[in-house]
NUGU-91536 format. One record per residue (C-alpha): residue number from 1; residue in three letters; chain; x, y, z. Coordinates in nm, 2 decimals. Last residue first. Layout:
# residues N
{NUM,"ala","A",{X,Y,Z}} ...
# end
This chain:
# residues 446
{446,"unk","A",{-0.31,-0.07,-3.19}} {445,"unk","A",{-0.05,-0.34,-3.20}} {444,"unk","A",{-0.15,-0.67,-3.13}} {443,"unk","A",{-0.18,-0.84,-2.79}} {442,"unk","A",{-0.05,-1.08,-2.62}} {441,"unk","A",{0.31,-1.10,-2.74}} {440,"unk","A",{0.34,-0.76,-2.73}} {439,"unk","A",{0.20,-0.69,-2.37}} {438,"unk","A",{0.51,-0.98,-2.24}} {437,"unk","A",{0.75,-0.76,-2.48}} {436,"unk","A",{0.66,-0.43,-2.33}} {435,"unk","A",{0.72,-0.58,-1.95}} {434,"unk","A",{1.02,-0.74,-2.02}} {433,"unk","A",{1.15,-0.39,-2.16}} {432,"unk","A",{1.03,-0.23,-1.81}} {431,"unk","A",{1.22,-0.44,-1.61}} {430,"unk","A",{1.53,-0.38,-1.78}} {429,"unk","A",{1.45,0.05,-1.76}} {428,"unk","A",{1.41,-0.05,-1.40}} {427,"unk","A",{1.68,-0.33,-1.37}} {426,"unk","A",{1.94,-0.02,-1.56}} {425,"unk","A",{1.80,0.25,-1.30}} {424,"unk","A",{1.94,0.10,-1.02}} {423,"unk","A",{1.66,-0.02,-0.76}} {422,"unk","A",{1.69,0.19,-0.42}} {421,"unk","A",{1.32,0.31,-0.42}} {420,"unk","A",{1.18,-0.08,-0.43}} {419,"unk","A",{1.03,-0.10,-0.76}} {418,"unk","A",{0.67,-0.08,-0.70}} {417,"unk","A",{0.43,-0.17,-1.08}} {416,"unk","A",{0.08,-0.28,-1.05}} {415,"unk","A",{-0.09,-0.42,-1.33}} {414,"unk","A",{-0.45,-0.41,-1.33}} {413,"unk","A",{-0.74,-0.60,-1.44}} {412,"unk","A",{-0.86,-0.80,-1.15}} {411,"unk","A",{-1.18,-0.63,-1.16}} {410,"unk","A",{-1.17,-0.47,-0.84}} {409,"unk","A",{-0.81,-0.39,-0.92}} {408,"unk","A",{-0.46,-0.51,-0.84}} {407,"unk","A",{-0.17,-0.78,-0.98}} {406,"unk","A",{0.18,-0.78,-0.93}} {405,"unk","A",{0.49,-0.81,-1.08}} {404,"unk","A",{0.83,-0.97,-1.05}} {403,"unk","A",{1.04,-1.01,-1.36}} {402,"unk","A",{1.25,-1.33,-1.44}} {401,"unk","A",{1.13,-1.38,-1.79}} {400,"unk","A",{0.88,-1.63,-1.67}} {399,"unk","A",{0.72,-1.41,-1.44}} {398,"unk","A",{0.69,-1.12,-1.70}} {397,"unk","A",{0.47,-1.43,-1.91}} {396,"unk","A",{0.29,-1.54,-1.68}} {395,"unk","A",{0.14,-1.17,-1.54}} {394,"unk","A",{0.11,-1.08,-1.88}} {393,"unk","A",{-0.14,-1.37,-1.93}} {392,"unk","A",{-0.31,-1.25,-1.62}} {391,"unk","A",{-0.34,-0.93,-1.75}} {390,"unk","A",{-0.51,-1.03,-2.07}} {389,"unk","A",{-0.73,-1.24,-1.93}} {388,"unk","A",{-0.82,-1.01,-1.66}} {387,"unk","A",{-0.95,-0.76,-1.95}} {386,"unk","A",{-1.17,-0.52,-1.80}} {385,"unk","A",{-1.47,-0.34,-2.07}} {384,"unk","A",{-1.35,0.04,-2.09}} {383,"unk","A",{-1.36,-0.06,-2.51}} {382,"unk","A",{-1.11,0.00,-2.78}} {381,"unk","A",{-0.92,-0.33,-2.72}} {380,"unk","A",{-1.11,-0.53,-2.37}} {379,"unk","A",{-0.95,-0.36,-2.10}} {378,"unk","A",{-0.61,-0.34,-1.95}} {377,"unk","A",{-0.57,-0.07,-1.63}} {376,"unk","A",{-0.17,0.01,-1.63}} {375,"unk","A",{0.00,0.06,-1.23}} {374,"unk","A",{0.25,0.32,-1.10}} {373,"unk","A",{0.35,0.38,-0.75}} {372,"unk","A",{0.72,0.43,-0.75}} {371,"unk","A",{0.62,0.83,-0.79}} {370,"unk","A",{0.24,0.91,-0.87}} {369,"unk","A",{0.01,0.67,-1.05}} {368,"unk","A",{-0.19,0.61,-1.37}} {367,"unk","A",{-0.16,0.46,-1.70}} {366,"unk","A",{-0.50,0.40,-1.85}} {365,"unk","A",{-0.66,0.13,-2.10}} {364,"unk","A",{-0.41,-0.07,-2.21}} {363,"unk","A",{-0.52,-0.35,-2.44}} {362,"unk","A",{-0.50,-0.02,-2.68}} {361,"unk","A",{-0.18,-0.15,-2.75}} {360,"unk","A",{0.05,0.15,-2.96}} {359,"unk","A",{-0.02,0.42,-2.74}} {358,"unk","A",{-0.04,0.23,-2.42}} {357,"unk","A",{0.32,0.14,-2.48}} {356,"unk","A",{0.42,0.50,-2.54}} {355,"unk","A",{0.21,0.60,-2.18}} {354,"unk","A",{0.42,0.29,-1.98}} {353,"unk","A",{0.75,0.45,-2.14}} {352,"unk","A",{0.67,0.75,-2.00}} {351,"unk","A",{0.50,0.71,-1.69}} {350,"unk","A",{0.80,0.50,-1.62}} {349,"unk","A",{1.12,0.69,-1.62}} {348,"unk","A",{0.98,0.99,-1.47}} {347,"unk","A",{0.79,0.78,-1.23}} {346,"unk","A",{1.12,0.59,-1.11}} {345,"unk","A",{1.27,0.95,-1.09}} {344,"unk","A",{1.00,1.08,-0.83}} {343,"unk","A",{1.04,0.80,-0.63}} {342,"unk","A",{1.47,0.84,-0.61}} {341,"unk","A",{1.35,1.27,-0.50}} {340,"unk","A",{1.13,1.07,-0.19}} {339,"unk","A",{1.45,0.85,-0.13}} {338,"unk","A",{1.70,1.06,-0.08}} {337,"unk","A",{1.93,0.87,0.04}} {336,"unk","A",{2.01,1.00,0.38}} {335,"unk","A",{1.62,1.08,0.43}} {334,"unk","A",{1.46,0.77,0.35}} {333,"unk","A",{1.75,0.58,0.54}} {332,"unk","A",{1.68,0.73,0.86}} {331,"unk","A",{1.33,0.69,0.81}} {330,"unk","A",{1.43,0.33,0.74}} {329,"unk","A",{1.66,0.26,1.04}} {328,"unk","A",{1.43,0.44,1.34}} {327,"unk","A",{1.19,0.16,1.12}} {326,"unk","A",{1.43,-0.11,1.18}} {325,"unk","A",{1.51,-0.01,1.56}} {324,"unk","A",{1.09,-0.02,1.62}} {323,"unk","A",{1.07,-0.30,1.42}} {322,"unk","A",{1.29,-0.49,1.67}} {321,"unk","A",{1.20,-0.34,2.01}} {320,"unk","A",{0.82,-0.47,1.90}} {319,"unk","A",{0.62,-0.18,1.90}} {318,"unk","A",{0.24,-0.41,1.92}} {317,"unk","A",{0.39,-0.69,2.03}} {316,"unk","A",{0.13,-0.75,2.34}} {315,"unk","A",{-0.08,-0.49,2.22}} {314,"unk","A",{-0.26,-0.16,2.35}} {313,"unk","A",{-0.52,0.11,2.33}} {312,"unk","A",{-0.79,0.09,2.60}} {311,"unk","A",{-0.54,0.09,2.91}} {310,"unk","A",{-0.55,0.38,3.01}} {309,"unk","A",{-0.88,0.61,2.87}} {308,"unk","A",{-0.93,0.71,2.49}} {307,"unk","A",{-0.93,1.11,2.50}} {306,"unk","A",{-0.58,1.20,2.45}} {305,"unk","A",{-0.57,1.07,2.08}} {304,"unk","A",{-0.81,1.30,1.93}} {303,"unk","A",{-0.69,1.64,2.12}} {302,"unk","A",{-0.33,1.51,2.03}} {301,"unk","A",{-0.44,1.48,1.66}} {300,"unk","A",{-0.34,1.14,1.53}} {299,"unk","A",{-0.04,0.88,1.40}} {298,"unk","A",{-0.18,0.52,1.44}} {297,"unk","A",{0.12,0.31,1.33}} {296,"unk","A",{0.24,-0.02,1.16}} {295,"unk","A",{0.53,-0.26,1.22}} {294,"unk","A",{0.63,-0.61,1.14}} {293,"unk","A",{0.94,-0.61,1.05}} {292,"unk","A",{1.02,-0.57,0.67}} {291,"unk","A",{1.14,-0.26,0.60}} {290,"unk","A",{1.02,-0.10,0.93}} {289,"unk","A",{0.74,0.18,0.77}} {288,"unk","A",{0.70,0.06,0.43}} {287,"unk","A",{0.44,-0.18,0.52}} {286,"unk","A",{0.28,0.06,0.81}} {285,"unk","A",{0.09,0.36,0.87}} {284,"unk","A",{-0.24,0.50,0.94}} {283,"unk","A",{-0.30,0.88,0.95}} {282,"unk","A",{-0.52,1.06,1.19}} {281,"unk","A",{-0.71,1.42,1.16}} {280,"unk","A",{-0.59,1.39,0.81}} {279,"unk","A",{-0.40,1.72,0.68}} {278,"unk","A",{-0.43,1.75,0.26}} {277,"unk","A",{-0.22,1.96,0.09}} {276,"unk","A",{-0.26,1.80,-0.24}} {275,"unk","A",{0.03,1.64,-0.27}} {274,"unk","A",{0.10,1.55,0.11}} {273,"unk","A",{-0.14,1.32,0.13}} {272,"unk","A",{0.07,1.10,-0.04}} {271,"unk","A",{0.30,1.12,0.25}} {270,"unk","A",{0.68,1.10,0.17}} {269,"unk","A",{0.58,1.26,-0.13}} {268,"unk","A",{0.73,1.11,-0.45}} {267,"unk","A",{0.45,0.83,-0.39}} {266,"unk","A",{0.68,0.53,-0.19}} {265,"unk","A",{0.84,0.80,-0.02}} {264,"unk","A",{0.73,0.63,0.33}} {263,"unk","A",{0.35,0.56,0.29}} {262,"unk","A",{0.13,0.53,0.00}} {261,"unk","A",{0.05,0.12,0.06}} {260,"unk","A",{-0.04,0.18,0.46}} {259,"unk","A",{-0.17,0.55,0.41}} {258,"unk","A",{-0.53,0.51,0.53}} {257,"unk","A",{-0.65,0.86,0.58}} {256,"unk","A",{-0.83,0.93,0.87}} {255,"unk","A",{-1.09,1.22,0.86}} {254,"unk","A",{-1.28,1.22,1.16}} {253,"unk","A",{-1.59,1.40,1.13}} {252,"unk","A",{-1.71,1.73,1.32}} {251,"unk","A",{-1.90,1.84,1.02}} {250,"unk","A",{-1.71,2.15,0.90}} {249,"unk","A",{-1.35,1.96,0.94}} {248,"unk","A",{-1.53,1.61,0.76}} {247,"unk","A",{-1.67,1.80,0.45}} {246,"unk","A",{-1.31,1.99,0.45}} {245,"unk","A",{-1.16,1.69,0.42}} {244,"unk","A",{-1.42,1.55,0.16}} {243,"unk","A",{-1.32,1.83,-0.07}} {242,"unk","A",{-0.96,1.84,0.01}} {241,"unk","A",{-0.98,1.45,-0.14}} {240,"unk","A",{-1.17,1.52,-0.43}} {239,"unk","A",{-0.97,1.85,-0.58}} {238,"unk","A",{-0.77,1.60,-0.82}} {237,"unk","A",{-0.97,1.33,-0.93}} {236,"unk","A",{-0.88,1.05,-0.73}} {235,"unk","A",{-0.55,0.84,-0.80}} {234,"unk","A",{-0.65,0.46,-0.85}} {233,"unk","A",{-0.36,0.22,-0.75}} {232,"unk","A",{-0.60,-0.05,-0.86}} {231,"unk","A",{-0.81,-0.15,-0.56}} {230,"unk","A",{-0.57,-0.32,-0.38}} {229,"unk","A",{-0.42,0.03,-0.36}} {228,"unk","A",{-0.64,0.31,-0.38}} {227,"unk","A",{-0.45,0.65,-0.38}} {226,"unk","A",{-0.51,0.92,-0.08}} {225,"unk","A",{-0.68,0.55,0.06}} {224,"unk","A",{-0.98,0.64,0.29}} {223,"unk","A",{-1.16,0.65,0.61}} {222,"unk","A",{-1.42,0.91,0.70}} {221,"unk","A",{-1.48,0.85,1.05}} {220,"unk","A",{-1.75,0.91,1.35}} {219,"unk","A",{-2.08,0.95,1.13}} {218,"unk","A",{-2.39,0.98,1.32}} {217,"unk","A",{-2.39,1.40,1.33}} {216,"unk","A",{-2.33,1.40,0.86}} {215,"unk","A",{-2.69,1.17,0.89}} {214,"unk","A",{-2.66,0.80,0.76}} {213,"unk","A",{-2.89,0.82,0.44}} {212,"unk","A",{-2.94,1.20,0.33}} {211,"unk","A",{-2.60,1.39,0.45}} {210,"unk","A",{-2.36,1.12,0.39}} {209,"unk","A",{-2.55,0.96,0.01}} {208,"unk","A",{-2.59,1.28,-0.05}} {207,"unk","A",{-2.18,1.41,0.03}} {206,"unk","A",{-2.03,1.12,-0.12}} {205,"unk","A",{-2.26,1.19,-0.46}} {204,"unk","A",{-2.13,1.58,-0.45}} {203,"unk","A",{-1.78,1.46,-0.41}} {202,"unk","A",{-1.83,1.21,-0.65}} {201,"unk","A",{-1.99,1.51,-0.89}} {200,"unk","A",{-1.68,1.76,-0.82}} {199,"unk","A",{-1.43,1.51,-0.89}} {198,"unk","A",{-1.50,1.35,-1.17}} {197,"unk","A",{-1.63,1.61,-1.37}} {196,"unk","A",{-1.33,1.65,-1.61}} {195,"unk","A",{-1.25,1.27,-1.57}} {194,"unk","A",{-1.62,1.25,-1.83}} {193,"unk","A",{-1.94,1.14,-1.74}} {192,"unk","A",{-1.95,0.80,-1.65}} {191,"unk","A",{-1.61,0.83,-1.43}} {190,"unk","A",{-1.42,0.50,-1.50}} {189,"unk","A",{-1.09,0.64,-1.59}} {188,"unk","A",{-1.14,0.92,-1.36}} {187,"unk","A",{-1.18,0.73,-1.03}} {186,"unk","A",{-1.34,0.97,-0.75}} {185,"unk","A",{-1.48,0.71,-0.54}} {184,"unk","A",{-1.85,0.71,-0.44}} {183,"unk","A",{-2.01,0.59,-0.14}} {182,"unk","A",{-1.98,0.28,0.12}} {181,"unk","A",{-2.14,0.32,0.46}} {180,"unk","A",{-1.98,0.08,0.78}} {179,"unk","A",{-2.26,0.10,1.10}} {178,"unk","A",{-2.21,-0.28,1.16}} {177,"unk","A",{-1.96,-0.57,1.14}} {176,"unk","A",{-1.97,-0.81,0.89}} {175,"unk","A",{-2.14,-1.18,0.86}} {174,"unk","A",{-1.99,-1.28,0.69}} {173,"unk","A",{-1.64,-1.44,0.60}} {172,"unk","A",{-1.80,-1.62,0.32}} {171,"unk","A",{-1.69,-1.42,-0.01}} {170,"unk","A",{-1.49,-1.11,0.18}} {169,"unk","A",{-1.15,-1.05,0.07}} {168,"unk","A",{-1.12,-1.32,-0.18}} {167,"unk","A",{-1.39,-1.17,-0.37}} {166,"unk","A",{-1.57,-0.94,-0.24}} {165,"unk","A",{-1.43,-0.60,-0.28}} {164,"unk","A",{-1.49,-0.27,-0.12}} {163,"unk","A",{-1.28,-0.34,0.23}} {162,"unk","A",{-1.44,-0.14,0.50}} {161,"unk","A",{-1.60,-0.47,0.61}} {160,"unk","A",{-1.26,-0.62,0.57}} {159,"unk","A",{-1.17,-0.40,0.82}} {158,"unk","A",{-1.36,-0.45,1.05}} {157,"unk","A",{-1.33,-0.84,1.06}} {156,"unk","A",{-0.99,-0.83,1.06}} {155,"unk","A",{-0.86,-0.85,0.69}} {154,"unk","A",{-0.72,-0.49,0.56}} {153,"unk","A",{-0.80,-0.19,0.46}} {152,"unk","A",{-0.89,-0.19,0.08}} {151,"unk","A",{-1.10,0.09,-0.12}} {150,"unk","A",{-1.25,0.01,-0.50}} {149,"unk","A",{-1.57,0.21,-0.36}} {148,"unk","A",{-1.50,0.41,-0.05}} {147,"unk","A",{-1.56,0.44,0.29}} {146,"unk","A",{-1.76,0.61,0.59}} {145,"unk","A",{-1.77,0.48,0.93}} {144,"unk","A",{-2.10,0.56,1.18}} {143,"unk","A",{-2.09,0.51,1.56}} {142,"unk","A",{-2.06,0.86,1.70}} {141,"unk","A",{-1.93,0.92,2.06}} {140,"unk","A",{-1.68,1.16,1.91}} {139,"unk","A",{-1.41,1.06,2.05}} {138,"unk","A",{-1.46,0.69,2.11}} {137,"unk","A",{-1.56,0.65,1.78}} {136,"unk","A",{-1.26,0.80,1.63}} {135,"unk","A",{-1.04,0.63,1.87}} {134,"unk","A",{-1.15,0.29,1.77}} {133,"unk","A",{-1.13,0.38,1.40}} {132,"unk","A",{-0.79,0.45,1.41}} {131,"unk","A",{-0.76,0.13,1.58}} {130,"unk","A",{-0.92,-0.06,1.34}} {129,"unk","A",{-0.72,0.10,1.08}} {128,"unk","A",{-0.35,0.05,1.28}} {127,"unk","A",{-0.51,-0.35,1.35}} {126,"unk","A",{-0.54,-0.37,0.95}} {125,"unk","A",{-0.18,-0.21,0.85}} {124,"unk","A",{-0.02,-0.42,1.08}} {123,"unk","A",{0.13,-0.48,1.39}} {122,"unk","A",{0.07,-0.18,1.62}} {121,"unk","A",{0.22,0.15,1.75}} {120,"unk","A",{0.10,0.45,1.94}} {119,"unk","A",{0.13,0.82,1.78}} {118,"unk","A",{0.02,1.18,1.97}} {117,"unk","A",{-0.03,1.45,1.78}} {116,"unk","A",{0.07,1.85,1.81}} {115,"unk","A",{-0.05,2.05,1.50}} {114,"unk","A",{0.20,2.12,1.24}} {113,"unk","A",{0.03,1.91,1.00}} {112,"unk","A",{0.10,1.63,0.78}} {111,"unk","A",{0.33,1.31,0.91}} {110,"unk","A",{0.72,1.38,1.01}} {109,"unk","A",{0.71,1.51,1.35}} {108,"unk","A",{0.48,1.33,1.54}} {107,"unk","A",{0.59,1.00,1.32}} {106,"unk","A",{0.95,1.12,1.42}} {105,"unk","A",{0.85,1.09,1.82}} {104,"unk","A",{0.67,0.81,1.77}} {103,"unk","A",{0.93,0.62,1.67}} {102,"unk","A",{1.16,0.77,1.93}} {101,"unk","A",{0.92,0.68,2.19}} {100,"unk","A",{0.91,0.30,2.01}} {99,"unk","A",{1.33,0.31,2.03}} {98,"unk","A",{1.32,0.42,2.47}} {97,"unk","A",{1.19,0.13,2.65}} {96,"unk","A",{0.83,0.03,2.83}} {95,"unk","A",{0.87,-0.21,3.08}} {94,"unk","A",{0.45,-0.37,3.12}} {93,"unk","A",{0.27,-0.21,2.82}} {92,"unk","A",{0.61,-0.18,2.59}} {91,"unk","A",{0.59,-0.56,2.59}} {90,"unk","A",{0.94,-0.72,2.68}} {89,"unk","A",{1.06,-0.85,2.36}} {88,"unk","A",{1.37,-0.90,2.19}} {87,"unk","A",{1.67,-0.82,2.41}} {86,"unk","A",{2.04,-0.66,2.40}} {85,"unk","A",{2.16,-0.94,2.08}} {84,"unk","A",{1.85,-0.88,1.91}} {83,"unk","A",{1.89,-0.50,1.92}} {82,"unk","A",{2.24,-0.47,1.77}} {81,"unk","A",{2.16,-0.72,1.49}} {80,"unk","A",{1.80,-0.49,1.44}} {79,"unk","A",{2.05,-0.17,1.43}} {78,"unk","A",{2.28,-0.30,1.18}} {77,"unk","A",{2.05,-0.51,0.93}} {76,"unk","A",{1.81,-0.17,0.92}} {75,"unk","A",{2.11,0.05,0.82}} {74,"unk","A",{2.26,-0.23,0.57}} {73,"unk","A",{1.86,-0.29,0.40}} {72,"unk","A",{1.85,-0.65,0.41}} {71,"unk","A",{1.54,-0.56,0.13}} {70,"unk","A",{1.53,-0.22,-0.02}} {69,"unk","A",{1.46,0.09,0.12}} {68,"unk","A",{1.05,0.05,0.01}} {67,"unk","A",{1.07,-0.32,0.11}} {66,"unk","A",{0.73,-0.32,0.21}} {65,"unk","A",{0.51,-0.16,-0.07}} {64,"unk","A",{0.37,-0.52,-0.13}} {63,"unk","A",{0.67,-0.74,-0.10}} {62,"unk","A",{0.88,-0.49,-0.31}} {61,"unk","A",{0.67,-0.58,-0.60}} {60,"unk","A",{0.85,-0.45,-0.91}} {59,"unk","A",{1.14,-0.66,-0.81}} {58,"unk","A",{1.40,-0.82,-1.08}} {57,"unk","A",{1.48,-1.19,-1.04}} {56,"unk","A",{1.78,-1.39,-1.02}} {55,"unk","A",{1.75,-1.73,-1.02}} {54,"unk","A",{1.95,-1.94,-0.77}} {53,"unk","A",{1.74,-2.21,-0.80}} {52,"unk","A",{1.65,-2.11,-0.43}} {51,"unk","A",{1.52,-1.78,-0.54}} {50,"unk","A",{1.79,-1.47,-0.58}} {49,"unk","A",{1.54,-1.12,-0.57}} {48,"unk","A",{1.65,-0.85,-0.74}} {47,"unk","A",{1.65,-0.43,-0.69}} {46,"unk","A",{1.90,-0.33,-0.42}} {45,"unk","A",{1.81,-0.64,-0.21}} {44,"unk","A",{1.71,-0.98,-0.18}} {43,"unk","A",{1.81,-1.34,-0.06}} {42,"unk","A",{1.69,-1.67,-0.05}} {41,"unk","A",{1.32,-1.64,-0.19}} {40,"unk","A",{1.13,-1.96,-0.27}} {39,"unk","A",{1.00,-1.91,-0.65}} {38,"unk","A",{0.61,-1.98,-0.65}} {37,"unk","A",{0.47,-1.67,-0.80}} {36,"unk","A",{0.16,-1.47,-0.69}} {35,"unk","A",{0.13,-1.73,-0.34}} {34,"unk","A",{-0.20,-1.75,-0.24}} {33,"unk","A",{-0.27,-1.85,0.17}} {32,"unk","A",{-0.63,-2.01,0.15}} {31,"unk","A",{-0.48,-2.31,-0.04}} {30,"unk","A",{-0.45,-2.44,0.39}} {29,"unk","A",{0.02,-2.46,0.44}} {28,"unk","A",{0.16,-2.80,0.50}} {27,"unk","A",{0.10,-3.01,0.20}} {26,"unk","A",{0.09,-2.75,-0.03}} {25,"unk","A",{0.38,-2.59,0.07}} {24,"unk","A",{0.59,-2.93,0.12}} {23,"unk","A",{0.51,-2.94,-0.31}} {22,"unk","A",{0.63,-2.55,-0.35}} {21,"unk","A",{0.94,-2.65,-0.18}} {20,"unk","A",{1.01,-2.85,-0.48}} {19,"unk","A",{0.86,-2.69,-0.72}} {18,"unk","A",{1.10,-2.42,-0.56}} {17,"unk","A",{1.41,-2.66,-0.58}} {16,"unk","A",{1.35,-2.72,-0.91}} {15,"unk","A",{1.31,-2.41,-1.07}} {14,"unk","A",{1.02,-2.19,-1.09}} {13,"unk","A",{1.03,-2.06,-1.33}} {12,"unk","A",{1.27,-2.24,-1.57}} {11,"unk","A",{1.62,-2.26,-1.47}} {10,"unk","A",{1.97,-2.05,-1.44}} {9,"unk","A",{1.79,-1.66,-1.52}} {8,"unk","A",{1.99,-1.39,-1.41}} {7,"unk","A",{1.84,-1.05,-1.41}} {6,"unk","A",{2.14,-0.83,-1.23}} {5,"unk","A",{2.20,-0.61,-0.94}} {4,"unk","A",{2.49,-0.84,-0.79}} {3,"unk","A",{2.40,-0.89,-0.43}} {2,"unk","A",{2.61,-0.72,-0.16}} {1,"unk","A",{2.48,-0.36,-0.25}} 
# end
C-alpha cells in the first residue's frame, strides 16, 4: 500500500484547511447534502484516510460499504487508467462493447443459484431496486411490492417509498408511489416475545398481513435486505428469510433480495444470502461492486429477465466503460486476495472485543453482524429504550481521535462498524481501542 497504514493526528478535527473547505461547502452546496464528518479527503487506501490537514484517519466506513477492496485499489487504478485513455463513454444502448458483457457474465456466474440468469447494469443501488421491481411487475402482471420494517432502498421516489424510515428519507417528499405493503421484520433484539420466537411469529405476521390485506395473487415482489443496513445492520432471526422465500416460490412472487450494503465479501459470504442458502429470483447489486465508480446491477432468473420487451430496460450511463473495467478489477481482486476468508477475520476480531465491551457498559444493548459488517445498538442503561445521545456522543468523540465511523438505525442508535476488507489488522485492533475509550468516557461501567 502506497500510503503509510497509520493514525496520524497533525490538527484538531477538522483542521484548518477542512473548516476551510467546509465554509465554500456551505456556501455552494443546499444543507440537504449531510456530511458525517467534515475532514476533506485527499487520499485513501489500505485502511486510512489522509484529509487535507494532512490527518490520518482510520476507516470503519469504507464510504458506505463502497470501498470494500480498499480505496485507489492498484488492480482497479490499472484497468480504469487503461480505459480512460481508449474511451469514456459511448452508451452501451447505441455501440455496445465487450467489459459490461464480461460483467454480466461473472454476476451470471457468481450470484446464488445454478439457474441460468440474465444481468443488465445501472447507476446505483436505488435505480438497480427500481428496476428489479420493474421486471417483477412486468412479469407477473401483478402490481403489489412487499417490504420490511427498519428496510432501506434507496432515494427515487420508489424506493424511498420502500424505505421504512421517515426522517430524512421521506419527511416531505410525499406524496409516494402506490401498491408498496410494509410488514414485520425479523429483528431479535427488539422481538416482544423473546429472539427464540422471532422468527417463526414475523414470518407468521408477514404472511397475515400478505395473505389477508393485499392478496398473496396481487403481490409482484418481495423485496428485502438479507441484513438491514440503514436500518441498523439488523440480522433476521435465523430461519426467517428461507421462510419468506419459500412463501414467494409457492405463491408465484418475486423474491428480490436487496444486496447493495451485503454485497461483495463485505458479510464473510460473498453474498449474504448465501448463509442461509437462500436463492433470490433477482439480486440487486452495487456500492461494493466497482470500488468506487458508479456501478450497480440487476442480476435475475433468465425466464424473469427475458420477458421485458427491447428497449424497456436501459440507461444513458447505466455500464459506464469505466465502472465496468473497475468492477472486472474488484471481483478480480475479491478472489486473488481472499477477501471473503479477510471478512470473516475482521468479525473474529471484532464480535469479540465489541461483546467484552457490552459486558461491562450496559449503554450497549446488542452486538450483531456477520463478517466486516458489525454494528452495537446503545440504549438507555438496563433498559431496550434507544440512546441517540449516547451514540452521537461516541460518534464525536471517535471522530476526534482520528477514527471514522458511522451511524445507522431507525432510532438513530446504532453504531456501524465496515473496515474496508484490506485494513491491517493493527488499525483494526487500533480502531477498536478508540472505540472502547470514546463508550468509557460516556458511560460508566456496568
Amino acid at each position: 500500500m502506497s500510503l503509510p497504514q497509520e493514525r496520524r493526528l497533525v490538527t484538531s478535527i477538522p483542521g484548518p484547511r477542512s473548516q476551510e473547505l467546509l465554509a465554500r461547502k456551505q456556501a455552494a452546496v443546499p444543507p440537504g447534502i449531510g456530511t458525517t464528518l467534515p475532514v476533506f479527503v485527499t487520499k485513501a487506501g489500505g485502511g486510512v484516510v489522509v484529509d487535507a490537514d494532512g490527518n490520518s484517519l482510520i476507516d470503519f466506513g469504507s464510504g458506505i460499504a463502497v470501498t470494500n477492496v480498499g480505496n485507489a485499489a492498484p488492480r482497479v487504478v490499472s484497468r480504469v487508467q487503461r480505459q480512460v485513455a481508449d474511451f469514456t463513454h459511448t452508451c452501451f444502448m447505441v455501440t455496445p462493447y465487450e467489459s459490461y458483457v464480461a460483467v454480466c457474465e461473472k454476476l451470471n456466474r457468481l450470484t446464488p443459484g445454478d439457474h441460468e440468469k440474465r444481468t443488465f447494469l445501472v447507476n446505483s443501488g436505488a435505480e438497480a431496486v427500481e428496476n428489479a421491481v420493474k421486471v417483477a411487475r412486468h412479469a407477473t402482471g401483478r402490481q403489489a411490492v412487499v417490504v420490511f420494517d427498519h428496510g432501506y432502498h434507496g432515494r427515487t421516489l420508489l424506493t424511498m417509498t420502500l424505505t421504512a424510515k421517515s426522517m430524512p428519507y421521506k419527511h416531505r417528499f410525499g406524496p409516494f408511489a402506490p401498491e408498496v405493503y410494509r410488514v414485520p421484520l425479523a429483528y431479535p433484539f427488539r422481538w416482544p416475545t423473546g429472539p427464540g420466537n422471532c422468527a417463526e411469529e414475523a414470518y407468521a405476521q408477514a404472511v397475515d398481513v400478505i395473505t389477508k390485506q393485499i392478496g398473496a395473487e396481487n403481490v409482484a415482489a418481495v423485496v428485502i435486505e438479507p441484513i438491514a443496513g440503514e436500518g441498523g445492520f439488523i440480522v433476521p432471526a435465523r430461519g426467517f428469510l428461507p421462510r419468506i422465500a419459500r412463501f414467494c416460490r409457492d405463491n408465484g412472487i418475486v423474491f428480490i433480495a436487496d444486496e447493495v450494503q451485503t454485497g461483495f465479501a463485505r458479510t464473510g459470504d460473498l453474498f449474504a444470502c448465501e448463509d442461509e442458502g437462500v436463492v433470490p429470483d433477482i439480486i440487486c447489486t452495487a456500492k461494493g461492486i466497482a470500488g468506487g465508480l458508479p456501478l450497480a446491477a440487476v442480476t435475475g432468473r433468465a425466464d424473469l429477465m427475458d420477458k421485458v420487451h427491447v428497449g424497456g430496460l436501459g440507461g444513458t450511463y447505466g455500464g459506464n466503460p469505466l465502472a465496468c473495467e473497475a468492477a472486472l478489477a474488484v471481483l478480480e481482486t475479491i478472489e486473488a486476495e481472499d477477501l471473503v476468508a479477510k471478512a470473516r477475520r475482521i468479525g473474529e476480531i471484532m464480535l469479540p472485543r465489541l461483546e467484552s465491551l457490552k459486558e461491562r457498559h450496559d449503554v450497549i444493548g446488542d452486538v450483531r453482524g456477520r463478517g466486516a459488517m458489525i454494528a452495537i445498538e446503545l440504549v438507555e442503561p438496563g433498559t431496550k429504550i434507544p440512546n441517540p445521545t449516547a451514540t452521537q456522543e461516541i460518534v464525536k468523540r471517535c471522530h476526534a481521535e482520528g477514527l471514522v465511523v458511522l451511524t445507522a438505525g431507525t432510532y438513530g442508535n446504532v453504531l456501524r462498524f465496515l473496515p474496508p476488507l484490506v485494513m491491517p489488522e493493527h488499525l483494526l485492533e487500533e480502531g477498536l481501542s478508540i472505540l472502547e475509550k470514546a463508550v468509557s468516557m460516556v458511560t460508566p461501567m456496568a
